[in-house]
N, C-alpha and C positions, 0 to 999 in steps of 0.2 A: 334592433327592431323589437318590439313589444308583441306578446300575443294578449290575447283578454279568453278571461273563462267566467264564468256565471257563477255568480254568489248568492243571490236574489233573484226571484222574477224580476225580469227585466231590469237588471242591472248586469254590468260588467264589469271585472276589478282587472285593472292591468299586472300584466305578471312578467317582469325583466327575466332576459336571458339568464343569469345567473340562477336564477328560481329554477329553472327548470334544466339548465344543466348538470350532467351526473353529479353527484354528489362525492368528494374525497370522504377517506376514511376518518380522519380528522374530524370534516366538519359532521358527519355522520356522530360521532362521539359525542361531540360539541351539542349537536340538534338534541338528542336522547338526555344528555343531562339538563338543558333547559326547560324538557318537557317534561322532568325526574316528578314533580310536582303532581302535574293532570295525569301521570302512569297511574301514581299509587293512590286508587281507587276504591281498590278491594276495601281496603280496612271499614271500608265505612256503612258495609254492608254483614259487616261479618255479625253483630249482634242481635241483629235479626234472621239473620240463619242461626247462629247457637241456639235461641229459645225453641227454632224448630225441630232442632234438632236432639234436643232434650223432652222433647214432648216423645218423639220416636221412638228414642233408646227406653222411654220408662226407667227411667234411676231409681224409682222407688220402689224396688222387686222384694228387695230383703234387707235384712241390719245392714251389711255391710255399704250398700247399695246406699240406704239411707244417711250411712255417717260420712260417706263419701259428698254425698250432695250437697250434706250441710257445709260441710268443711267448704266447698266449693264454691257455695253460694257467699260466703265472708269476704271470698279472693277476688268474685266476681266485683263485687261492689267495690274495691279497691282500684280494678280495672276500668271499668264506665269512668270512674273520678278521675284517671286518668295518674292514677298512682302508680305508676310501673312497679317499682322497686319493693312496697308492698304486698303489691295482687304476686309479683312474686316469689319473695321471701317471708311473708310474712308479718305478724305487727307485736312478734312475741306472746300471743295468746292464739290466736290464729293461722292455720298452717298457709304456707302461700302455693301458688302452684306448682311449684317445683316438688315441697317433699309431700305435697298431694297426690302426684305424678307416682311416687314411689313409692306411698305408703299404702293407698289405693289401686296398687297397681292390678289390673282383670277387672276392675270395674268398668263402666260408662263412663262414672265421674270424672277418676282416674286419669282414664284415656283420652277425656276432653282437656282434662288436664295440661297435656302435652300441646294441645292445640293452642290453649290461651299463653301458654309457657312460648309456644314459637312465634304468634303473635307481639308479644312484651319484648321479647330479642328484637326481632324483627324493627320494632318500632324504635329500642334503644339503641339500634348500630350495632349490635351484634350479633353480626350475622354466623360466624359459626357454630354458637350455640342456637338461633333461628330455625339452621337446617337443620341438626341434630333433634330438638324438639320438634321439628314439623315430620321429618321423617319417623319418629317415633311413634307420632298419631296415628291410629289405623280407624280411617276414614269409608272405608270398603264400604258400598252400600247405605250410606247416610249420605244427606243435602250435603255435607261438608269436604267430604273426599273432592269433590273438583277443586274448592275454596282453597284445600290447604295445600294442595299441586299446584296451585297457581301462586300462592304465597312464595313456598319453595322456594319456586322460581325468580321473584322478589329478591329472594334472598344469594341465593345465585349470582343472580344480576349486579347485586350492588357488591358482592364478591368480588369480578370482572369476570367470574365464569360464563361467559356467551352461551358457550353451547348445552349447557346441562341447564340455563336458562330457558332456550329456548326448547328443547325438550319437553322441560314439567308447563311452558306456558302452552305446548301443544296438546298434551294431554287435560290440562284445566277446560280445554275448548274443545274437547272431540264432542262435546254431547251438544249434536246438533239443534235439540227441541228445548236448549235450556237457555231463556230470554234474558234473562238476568247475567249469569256466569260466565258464561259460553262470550259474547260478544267484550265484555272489559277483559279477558285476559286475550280473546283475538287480537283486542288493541294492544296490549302490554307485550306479545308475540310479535306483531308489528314493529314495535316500538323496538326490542330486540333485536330482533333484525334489522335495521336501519343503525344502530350500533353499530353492527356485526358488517356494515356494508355489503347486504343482501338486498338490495331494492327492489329485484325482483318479486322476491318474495316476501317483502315488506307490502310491497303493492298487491299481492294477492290478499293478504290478511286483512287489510283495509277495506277492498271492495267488495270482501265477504262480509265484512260490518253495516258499510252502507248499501250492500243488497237482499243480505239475509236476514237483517236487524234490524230497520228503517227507524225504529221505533225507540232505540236503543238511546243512552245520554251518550254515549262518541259518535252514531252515525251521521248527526250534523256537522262535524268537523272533517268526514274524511274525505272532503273534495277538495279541502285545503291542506289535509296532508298529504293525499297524492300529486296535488301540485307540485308539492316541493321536491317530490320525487319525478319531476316529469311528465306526469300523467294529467291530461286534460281534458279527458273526456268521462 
């Protein structure tokens, strides 16, 4: 027997038994890595947070400050180009983020240093140097500390560390007034959990997206993911 749920005004889409019976852990695993794509979202926000976040910090206080920046601003543009291995090692005349990371170390710069260093991990499959560099960032009090908690976690994740996954993705999302942040890493908490064969609490994470977020780019999808979880209404 079919049930139908609502996709559309005034339309129904039919949903087989199978859709909405519990889900194994298996195909739980299977669902998360199909979705591995529409999770990793973050990245594509992160450049428009750094420039906010350089405007904050003021990098331009003193020498040091200043040589850091510059150095910084070289790695940067390697980065957008989507030069990994450049933005961070360098291009032989140019430090790259890594020994910016160290040689600026107590700057601003420096310290963002570590953030684009966990990013470039992150993006090239290495992830234990991801976590290494994102945990080194100290985010305390800038736009970026949720970002790079919620990265982490990312990183984490495609570790098969579940639960220290799902941790940094709950911390990325406690800030309830934050429109942007707060709801893609709820989804990527979700998405964790549903891994981790938690549906209950996969289902909570979701309906927090599509009631506290309405607005959000995943609250349109999440009556279709808690379908898949069962949930119809």
């Amino acid at each position: 027997m079919a049930n139908s749920t609502r996709t559309l005004p005034g339309e129904e889409r039919k949903i087989n038994e199978e859709e909405i019976n519990p889900l194994t852990v298996d195909k739980l695993e299977s669902f998360y890595e199909t979705n591995k794509k529409t999770i990793s979202t973050a990245l594509t926000v992160v450049l428009v947070i750094v420039v906010g976040y350089l405007g904050y910090t003021k990098l331009y206080k003193g020498p040091a400050e200043e040589k850091a920046a510059t150095a910084l601003s070289f790695s940067q543009r390697y980065f957008e180009a989507d030069s990994l291995n450049l933005a961070l090692n360098g291009d032989g005349k140019n430090l790259g983020f890594t020994k910016i990371a160290k040689k600026y170390s107590g700057t601003a710069a420096g310290n963002l240093a570590h953030y684009y260093e966990g990013i470039c991990y992150l993006k090239m499959g290495d992830y234990p140097n991801a976590i290494k560099s994102l945990k080194d960032f100290d985010g305390k009090g800038t736009s970026l500390g949720a970002m790079a908690t919620g990265l982490l976690g990312e990183a984490y994740m495609e570790s098969g560390d579940k639960g220290k996954a799902i941790e940094s993705f709950k911390k990325a999302s406690a800030d309830k007034d934050d429109v942007l942040v707060t709801p893609m890493f709820l989804y990527q908490l979700g998405m964790a959990y549903v891994a981790d064969g938690k549906t209950t609490e996969a289902k909570d994470a979701f309906k927090r997206i599509r009631d506290e977020y309405p607005k959000s780019m995943h609250a349109r999808d999440m009556d279709k993911e808690l379908a898949r979880l069962g949930e119809l209404n």
